[in-house]
Backbone and ligand atoms as CSV (ligand in chain L), in Angstrom:
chain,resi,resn,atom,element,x,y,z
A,1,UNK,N,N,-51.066,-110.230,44.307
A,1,UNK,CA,C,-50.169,-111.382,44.371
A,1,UNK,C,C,-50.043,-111.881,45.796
A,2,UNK,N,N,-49.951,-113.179,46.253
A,2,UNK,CA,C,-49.718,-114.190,47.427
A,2,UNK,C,C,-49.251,-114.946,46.960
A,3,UNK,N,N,-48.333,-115.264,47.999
A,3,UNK,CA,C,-47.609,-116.711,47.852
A,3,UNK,C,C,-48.223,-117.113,48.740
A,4,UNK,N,N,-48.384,-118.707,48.479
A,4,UNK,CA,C,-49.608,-119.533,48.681
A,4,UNK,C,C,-48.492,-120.656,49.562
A,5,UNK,N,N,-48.872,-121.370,50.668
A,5,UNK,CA,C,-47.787,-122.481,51.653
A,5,UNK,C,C,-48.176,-123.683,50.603
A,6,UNK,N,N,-46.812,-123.864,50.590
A,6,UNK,CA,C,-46.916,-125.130,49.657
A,6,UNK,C,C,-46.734,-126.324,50.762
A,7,UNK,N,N,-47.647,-127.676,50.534
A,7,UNK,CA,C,-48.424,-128.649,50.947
A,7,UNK,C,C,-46.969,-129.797,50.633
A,8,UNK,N,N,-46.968,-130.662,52.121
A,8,UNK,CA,C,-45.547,-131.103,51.652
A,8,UNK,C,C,-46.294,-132.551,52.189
A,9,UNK,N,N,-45.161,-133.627,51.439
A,9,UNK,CA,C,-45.660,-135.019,50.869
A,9,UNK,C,C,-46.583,-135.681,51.953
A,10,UNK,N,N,-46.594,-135.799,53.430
A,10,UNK,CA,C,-47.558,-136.164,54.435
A,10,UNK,C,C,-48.800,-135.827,54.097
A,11,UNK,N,N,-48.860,-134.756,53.576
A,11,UNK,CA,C,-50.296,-134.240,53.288
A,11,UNK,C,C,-51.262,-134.564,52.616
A,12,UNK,N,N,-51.989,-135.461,53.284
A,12,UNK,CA,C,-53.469,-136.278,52.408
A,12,UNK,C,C,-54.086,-135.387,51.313
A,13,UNK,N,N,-54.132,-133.867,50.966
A,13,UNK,CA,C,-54.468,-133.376,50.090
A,13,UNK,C,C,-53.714,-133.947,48.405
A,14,UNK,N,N,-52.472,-134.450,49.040
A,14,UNK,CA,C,-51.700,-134.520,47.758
A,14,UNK,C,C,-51.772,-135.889,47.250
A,15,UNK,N,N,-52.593,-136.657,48.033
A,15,UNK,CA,C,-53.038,-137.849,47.292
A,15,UNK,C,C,-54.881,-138.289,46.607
A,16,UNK,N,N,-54.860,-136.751,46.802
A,16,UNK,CA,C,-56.494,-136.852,46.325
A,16,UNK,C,C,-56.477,-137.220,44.310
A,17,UNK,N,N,-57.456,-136.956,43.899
A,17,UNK,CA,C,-57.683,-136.320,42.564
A,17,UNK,C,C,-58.316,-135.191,42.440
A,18,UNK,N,N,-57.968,-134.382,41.643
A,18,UNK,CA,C,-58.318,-132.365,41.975
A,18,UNK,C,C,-59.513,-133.089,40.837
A,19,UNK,N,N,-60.656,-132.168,40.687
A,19,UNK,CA,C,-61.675,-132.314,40.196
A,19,UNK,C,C,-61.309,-131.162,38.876
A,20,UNK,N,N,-62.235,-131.114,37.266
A,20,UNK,CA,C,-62.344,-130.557,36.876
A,20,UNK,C,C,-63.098,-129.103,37.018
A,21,UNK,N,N,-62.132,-128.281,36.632
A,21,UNK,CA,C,-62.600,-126.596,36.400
A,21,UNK,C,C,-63.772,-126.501,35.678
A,22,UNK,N,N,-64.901,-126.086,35.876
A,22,UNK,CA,C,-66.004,-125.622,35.302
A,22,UNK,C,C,-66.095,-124.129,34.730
A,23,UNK,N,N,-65.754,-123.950,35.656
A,23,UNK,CA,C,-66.179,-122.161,36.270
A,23,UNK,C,C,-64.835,-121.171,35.690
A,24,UNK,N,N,-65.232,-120.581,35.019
A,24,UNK,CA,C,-63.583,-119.803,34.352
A,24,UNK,C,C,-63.787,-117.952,34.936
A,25,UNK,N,N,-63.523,-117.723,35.979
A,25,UNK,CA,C,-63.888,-116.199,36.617
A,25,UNK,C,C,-62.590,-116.160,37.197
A,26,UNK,N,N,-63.004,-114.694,38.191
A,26,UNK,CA,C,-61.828,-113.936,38.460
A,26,UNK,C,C,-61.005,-114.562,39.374
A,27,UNK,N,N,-61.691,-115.439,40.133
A,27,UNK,CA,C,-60.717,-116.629,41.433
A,27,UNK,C,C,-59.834,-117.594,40.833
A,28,UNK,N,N,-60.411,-117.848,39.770
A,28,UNK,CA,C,-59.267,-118.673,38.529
A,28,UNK,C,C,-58.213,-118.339,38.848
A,29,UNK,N,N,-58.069,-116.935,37.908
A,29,UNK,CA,C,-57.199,-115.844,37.174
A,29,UNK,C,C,-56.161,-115.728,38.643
A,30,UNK,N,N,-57.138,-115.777,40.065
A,30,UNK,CA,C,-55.766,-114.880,40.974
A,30,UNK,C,C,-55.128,-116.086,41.662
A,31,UNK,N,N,-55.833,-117.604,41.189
A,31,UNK,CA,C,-54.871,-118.934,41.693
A,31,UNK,C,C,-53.930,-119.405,40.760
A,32,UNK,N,N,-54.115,-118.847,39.564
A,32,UNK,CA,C,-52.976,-119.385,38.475
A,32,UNK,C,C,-52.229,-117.872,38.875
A,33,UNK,N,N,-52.391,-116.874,39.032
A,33,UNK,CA,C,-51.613,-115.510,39.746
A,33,UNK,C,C,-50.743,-116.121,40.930
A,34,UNK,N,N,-51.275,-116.513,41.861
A,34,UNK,CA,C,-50.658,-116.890,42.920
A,34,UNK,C,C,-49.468,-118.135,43.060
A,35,UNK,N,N,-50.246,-119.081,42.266
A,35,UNK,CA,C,-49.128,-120.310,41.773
A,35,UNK,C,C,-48.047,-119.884,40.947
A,36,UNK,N,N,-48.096,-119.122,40.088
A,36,UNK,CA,C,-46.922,-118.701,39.340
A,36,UNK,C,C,-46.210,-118.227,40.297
A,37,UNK,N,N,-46.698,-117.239,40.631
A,37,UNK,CA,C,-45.715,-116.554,42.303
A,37,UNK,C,C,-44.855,-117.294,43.015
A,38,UNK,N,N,-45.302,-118.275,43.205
A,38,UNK,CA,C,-45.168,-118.847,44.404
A,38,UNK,C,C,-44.223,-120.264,43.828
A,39,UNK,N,N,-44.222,-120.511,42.608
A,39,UNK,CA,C,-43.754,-121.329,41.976
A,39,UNK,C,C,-42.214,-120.837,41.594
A,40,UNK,N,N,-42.238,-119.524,41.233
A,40,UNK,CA,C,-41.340,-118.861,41.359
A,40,UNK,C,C,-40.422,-118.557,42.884
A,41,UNK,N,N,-40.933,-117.976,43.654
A,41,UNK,CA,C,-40.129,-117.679,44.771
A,41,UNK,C,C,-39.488,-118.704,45.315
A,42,UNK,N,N,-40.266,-120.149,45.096
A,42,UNK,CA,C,-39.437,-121.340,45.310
A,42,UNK,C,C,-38.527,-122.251,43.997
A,43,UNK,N,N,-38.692,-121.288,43.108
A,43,UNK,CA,C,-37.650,-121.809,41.905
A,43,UNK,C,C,-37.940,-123.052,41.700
A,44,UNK,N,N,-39.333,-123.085,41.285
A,44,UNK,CA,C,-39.716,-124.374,40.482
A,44,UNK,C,C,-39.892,-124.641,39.172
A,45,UNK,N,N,-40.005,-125.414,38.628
A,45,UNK,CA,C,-40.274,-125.032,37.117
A,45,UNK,C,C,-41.778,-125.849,37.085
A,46,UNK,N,N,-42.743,-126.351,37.790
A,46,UNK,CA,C,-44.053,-126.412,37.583
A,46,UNK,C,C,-44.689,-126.426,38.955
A,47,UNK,N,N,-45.667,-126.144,39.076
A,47,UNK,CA,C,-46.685,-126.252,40.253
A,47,UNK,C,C,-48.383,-126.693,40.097
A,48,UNK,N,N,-48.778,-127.640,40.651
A,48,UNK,CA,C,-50.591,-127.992,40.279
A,48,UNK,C,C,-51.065,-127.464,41.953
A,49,UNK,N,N,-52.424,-127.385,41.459
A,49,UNK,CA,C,-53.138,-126.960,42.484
A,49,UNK,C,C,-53.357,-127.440,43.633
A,50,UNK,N,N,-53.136,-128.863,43.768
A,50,UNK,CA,C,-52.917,-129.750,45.146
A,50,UNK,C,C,-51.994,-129.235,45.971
A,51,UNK,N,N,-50.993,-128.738,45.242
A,51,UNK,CA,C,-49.358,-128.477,46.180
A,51,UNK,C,C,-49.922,-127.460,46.862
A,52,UNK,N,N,-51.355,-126.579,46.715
A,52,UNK,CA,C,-51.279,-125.523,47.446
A,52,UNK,C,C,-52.629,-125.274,47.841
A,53,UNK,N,N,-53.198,-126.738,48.348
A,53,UNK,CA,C,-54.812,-127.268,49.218
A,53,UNK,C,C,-55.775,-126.824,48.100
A,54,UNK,N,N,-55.260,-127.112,46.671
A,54,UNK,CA,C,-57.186,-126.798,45.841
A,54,UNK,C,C,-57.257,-127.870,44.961
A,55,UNK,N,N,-57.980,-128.395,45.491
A,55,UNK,CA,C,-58.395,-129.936,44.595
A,55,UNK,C,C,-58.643,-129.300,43.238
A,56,UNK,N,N,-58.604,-128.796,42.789
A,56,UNK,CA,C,-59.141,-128.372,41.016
A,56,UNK,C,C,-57.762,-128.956,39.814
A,57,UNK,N,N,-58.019,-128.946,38.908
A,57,UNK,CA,C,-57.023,-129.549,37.946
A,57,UNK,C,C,-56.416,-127.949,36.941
A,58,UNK,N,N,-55.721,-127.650,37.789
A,58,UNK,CA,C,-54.946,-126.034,37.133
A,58,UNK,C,C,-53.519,-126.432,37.789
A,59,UNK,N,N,-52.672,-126.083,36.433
A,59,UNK,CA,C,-51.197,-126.207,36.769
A,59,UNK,C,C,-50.750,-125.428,36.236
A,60,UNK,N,N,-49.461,-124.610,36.634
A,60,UNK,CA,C,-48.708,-123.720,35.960
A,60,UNK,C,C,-47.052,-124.203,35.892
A,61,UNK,N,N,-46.228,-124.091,35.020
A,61,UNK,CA,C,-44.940,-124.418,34.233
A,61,UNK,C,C,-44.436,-123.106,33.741
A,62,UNK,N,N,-43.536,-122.957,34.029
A,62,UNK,CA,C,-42.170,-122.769,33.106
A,62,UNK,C,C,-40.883,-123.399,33.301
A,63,UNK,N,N,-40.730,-124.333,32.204
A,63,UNK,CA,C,-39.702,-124.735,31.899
A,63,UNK,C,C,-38.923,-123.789,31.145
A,64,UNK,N,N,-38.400,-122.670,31.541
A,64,UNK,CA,C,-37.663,-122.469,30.808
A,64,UNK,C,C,-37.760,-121.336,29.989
A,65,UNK,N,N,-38.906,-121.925,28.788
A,65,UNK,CA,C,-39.539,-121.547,28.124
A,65,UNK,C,C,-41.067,-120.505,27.806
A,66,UNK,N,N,-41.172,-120.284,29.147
A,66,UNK,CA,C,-42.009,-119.158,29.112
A,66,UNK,C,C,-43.420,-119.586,29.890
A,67,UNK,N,N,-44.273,-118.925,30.873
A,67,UNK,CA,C,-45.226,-119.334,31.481
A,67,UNK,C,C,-46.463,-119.743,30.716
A,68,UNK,N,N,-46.427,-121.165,31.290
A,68,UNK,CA,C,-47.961,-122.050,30.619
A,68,UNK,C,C,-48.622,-122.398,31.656
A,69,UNK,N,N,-49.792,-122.114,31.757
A,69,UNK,CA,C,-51.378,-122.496,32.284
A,69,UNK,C,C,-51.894,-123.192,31.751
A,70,UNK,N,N,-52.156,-124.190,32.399
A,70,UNK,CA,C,-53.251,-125.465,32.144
A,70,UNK,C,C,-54.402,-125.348,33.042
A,71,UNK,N,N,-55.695,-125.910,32.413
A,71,UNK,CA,C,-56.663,-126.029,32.828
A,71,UNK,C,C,-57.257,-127.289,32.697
A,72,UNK,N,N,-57.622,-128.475,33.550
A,72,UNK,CA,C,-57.957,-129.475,32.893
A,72,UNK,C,C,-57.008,-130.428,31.658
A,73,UNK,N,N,-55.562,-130.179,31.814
A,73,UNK,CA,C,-54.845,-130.595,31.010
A,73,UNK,C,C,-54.994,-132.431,30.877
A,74,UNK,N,N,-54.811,-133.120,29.663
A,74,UNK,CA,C,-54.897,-134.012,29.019
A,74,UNK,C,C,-53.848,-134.355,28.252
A,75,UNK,N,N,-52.899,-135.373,28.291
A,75,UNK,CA,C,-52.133,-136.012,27.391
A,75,UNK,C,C,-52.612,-136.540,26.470
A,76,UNK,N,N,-52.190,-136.300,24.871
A,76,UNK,CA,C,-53.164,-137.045,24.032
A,76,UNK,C,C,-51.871,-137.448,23.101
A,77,UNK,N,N,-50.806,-137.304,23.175
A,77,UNK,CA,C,-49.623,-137.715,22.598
A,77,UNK,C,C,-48.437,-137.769,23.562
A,78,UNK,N,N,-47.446,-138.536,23.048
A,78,UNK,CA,C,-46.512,-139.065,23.824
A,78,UNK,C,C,-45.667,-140.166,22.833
A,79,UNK,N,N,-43.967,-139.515,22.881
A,79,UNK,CA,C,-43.112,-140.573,22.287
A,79,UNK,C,C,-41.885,-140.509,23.183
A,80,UNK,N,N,-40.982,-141.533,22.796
A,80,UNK,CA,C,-39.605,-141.117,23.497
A,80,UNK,C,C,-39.443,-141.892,24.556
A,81,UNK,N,N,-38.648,-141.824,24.729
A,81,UNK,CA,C,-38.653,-142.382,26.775
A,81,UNK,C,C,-37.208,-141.209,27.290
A,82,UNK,N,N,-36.978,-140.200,28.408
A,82,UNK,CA,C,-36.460,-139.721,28.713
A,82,UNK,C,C,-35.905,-140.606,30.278
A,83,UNK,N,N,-34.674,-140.493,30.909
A,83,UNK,CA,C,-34.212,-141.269,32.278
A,83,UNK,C,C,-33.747,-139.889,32.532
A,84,UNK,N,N,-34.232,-139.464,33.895
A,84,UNK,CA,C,-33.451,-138.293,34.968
A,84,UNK,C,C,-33.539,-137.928,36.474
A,85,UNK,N,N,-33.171,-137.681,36.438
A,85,UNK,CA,C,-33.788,-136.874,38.338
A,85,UNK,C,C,-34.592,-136.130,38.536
A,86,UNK,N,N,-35.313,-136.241,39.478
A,86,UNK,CA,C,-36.970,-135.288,39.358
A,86,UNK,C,C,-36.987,-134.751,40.757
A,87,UNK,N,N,-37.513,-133.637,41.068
A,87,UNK,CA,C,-37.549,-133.350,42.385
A,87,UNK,C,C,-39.009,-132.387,42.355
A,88,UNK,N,N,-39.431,-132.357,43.698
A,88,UNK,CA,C,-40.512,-131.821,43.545
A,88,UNK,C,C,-40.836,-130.737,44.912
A,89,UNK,N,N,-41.767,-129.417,44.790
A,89,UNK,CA,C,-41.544,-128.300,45.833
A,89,UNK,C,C,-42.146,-129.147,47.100
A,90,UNK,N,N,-42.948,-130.206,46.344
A,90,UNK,CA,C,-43.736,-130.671,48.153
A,90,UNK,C,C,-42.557,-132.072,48.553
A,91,UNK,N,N,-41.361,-131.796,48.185
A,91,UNK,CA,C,-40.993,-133.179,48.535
A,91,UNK,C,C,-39.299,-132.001,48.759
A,92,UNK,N,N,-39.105,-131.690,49.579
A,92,UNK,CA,C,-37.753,-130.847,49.318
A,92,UNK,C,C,-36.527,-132.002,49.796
A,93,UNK,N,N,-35.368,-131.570,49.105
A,93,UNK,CA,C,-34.125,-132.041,49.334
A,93,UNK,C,C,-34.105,-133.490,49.097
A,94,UNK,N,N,-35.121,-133.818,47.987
A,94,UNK,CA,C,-35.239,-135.670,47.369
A,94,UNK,C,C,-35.642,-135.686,46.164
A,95,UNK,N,N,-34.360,-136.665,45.485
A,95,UNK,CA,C,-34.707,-136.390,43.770
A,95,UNK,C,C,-34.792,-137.916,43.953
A,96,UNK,N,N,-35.716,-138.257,42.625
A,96,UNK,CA,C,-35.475,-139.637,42.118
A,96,UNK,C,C,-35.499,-139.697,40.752
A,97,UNK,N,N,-35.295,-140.676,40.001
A,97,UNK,CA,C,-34.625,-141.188,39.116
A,97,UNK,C,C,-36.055,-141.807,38.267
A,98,UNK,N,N,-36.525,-140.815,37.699
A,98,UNK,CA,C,-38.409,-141.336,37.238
A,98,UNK,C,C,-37.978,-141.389,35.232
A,99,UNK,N,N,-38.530,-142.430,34.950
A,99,UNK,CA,C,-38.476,-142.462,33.264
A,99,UNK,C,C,-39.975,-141.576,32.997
A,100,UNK,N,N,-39.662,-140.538,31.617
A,100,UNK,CA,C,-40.831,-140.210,31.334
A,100,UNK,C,C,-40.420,-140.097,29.487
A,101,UNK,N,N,-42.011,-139.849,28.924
A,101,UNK,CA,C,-41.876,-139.739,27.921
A,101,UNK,C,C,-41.194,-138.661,27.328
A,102,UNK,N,N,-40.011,-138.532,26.086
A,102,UNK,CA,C,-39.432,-137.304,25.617
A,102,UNK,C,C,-40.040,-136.111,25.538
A,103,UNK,N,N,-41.116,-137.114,24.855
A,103,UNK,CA,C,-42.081,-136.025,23.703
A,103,UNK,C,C,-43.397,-135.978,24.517
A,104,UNK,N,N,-43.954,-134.967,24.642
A,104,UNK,CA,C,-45.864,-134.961,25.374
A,104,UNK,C,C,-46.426,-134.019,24.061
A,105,UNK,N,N,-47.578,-134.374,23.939
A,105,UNK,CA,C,-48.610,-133.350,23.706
A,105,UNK,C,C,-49.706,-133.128,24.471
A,106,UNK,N,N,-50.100,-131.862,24.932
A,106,UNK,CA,C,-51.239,-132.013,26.563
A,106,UNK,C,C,-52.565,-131.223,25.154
A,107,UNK,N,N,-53.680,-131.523,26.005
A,107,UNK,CA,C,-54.562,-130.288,25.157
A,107,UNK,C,C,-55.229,-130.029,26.762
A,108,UNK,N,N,-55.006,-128.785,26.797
A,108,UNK,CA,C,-55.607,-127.999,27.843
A,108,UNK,C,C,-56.626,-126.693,27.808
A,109,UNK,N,N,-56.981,-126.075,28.740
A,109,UNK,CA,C,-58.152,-125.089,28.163
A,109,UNK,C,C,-57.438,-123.819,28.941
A,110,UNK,N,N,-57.564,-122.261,28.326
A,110,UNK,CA,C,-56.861,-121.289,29.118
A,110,UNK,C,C,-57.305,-120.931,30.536
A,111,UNK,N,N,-56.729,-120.113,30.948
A,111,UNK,CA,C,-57.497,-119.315,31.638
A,111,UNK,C,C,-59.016,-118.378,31.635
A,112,UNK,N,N,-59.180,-118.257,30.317
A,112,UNK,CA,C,-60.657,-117.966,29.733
A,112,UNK,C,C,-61.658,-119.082,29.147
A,113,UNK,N,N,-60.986,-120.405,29.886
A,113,UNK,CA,C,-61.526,-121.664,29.004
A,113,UNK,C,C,-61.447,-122.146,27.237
A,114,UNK,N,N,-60.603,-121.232,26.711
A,114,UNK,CA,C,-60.039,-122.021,25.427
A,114,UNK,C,C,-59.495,-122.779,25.853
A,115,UNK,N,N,-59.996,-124.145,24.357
A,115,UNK,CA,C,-58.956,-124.706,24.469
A,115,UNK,C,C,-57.867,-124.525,23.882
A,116,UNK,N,N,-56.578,-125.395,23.835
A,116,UNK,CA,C,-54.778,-124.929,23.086
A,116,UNK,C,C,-54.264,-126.799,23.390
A,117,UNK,N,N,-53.300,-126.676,22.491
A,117,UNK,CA,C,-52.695,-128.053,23.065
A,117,UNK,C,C,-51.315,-127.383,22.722
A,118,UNK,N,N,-50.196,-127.715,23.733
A,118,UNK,CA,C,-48.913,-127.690,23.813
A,118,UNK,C,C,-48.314,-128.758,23.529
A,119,UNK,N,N,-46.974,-128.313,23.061
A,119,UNK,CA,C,-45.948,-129.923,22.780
A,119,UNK,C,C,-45.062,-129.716,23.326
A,120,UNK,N,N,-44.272,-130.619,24.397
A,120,UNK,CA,C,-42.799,-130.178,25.180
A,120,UNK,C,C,-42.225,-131.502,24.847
A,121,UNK,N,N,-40.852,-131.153,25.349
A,121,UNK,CA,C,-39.928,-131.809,25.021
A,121,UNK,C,C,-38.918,-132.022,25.920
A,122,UNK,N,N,-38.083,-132.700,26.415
A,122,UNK,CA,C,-37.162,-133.076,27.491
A,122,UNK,C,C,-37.719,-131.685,29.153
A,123,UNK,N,N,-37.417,-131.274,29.588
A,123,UNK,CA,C,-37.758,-130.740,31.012
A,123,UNK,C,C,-38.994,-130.638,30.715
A,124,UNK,N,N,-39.764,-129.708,29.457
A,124,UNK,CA,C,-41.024,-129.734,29.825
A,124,UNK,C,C,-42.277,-130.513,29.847
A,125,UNK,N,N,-41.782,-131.690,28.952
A,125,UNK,CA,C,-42.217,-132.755,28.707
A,125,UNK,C,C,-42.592,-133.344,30.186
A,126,UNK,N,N,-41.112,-133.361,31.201
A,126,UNK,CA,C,-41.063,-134.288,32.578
A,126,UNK,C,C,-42.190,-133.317,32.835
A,127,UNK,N,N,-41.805,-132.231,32.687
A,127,UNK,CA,C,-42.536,-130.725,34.191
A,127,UNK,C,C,-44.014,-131.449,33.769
A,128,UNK,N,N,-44.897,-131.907,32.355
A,128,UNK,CA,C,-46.300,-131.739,31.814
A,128,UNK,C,C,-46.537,-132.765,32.979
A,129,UNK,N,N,-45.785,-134.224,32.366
A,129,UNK,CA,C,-46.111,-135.440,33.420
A,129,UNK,C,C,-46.313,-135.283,34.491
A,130,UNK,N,N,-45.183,-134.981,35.197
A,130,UNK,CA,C,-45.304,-134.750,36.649
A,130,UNK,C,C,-46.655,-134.038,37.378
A,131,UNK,N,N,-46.584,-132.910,36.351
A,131,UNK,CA,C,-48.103,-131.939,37.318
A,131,UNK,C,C,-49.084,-132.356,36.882
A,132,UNK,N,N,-49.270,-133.642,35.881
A,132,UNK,CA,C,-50.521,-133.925,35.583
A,132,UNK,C,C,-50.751,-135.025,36.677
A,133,UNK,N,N,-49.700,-136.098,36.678
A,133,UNK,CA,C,-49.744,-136.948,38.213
A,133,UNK,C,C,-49.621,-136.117,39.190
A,134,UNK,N,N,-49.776,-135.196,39.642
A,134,UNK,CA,C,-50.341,-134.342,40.568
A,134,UNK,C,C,-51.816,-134.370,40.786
A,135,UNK,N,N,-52.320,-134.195,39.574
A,135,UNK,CA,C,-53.327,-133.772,39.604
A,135,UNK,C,C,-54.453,-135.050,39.549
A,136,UNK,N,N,-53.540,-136.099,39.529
A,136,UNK,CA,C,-54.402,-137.651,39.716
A,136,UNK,C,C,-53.761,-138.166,41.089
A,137,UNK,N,N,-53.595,-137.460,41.888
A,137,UNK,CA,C,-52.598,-137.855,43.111
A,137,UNK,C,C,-51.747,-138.397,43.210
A,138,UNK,N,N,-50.616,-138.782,42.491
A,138,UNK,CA,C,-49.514,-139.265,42.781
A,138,UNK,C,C,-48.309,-138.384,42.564
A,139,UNK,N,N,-47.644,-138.522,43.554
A,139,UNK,CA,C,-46.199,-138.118,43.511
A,139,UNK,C,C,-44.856,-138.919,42.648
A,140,UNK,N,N,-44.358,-138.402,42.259
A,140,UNK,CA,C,-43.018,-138.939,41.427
A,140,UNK,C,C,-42.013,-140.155,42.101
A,141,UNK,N,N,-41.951,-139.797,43.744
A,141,UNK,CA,C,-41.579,-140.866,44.474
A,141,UNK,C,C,-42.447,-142.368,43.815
A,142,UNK,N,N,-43.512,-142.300,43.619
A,142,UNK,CA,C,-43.602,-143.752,43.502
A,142,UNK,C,C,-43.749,-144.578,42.092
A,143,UNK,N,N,-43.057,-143.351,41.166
A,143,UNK,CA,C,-42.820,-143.775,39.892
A,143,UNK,C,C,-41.074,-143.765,39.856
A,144,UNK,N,N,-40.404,-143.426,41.362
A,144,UNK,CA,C,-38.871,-143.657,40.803
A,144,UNK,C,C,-38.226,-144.572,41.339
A,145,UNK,N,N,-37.220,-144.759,40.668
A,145,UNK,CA,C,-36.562,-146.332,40.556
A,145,UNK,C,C,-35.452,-146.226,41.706
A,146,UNK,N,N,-35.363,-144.545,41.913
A,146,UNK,CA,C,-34.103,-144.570,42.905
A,146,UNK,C,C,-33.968,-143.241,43.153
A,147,UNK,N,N,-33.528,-143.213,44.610
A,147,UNK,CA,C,-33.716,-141.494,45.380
A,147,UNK,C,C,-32.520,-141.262,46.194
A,148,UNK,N,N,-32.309,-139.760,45.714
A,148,UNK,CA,C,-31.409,-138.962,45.812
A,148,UNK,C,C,-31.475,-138.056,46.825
A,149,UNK,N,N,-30.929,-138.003,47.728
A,149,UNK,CA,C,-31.172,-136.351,48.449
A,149,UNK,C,C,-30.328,-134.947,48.309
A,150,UNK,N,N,-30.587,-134.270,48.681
A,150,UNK,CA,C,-29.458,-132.988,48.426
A,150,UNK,C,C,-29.027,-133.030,47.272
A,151,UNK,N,N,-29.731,-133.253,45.786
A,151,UNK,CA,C,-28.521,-132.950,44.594
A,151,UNK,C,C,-28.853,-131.725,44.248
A,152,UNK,N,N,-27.844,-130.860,44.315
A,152,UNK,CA,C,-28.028,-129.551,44.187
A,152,UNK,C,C,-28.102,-128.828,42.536
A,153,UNK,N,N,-29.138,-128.125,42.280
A,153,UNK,CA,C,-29.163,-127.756,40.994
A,153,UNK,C,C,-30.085,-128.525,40.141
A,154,UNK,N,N,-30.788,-129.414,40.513
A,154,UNK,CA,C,-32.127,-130.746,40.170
A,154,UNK,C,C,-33.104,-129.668,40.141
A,155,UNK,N,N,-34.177,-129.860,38.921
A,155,UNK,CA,C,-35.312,-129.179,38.778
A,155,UNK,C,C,-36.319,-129.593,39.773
A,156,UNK,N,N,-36.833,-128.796,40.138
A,156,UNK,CA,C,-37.786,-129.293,41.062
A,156,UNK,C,C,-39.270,-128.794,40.330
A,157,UNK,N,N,-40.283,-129.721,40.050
A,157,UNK,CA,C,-41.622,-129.753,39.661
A,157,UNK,C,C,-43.179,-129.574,40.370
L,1,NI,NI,NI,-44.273,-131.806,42.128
């Protein structure tokens, strides 16, 4: 286990697009290891691979609800419209006010390259969005309507 320096909003890495995972081996296994870690020690409820300099499209979540790995994740459903505050580990002490869909369905591939599709719903729904615009370079700042600093107790993604 490492905790990995998380990459904060200046950082041209975080406006790239992470490329698709090909390759499913043991360096995988110890960056979705490390992101969970590290996602944790900073009490996040999602993290993608940009936040922590690897262009690849791997994100890890828990909302809540128990640790999910994505690989190459894909939205292929979506209903609802949710309004909240969003905050994010590369953006500390700034929430904004981003609309997302209630409902997601992602289809993603494991850590051994299955594929799985997940369905979330209010936080994990935001957490899917968010780390998937991660993973197409954009940050939540420029999907919100209005920003907050210091609100204490805001999920951070
Ligand atoms: Ni984020």
């Amino acid at each position: 286990m490492a905790i990995r320096i998380i990459r904060k909003k200046d950082d041209e890495v975080l406006s790239k697009v992470c490329k698709p995972v090909t390759v499913f081996d043991k360096k995988l296994g110890i960056l979705l290891d490390d992101m969970y870690d590290t996602m944790k020690m900073y009490e996040g409820v999602g993290l993608a691979a940009s936040q922590v300099g690897i262009l690849k499209r791997v994100v890890v979540i828990d909302a809540g609800t128990g640790r999910v790995e994505l690989i190459n994740p894909e939205i292929i459903e979506e209903s609802g419209v949710q309004n909240g505050l969003e905050g994010c580990l590369s953006v500390p002490g700034v929430y904004g006010e981003v609309e997302r869909p209630n409902k997601v369905t992602v289809r993603a591939l494991d850590r051994n390259g299955v594929p799985f599709e997940i369905t979330g719903e209010e936080l994990l729904a935001r957490a899917l969005c968010h780390e998937i615009d991660h993973l197409n370079g954009k940050l939540f700042l420029e999907r919100a309507t209005r920003l907050e600093t210091s609100q204490k107790g805001q999920e951070k993604v």
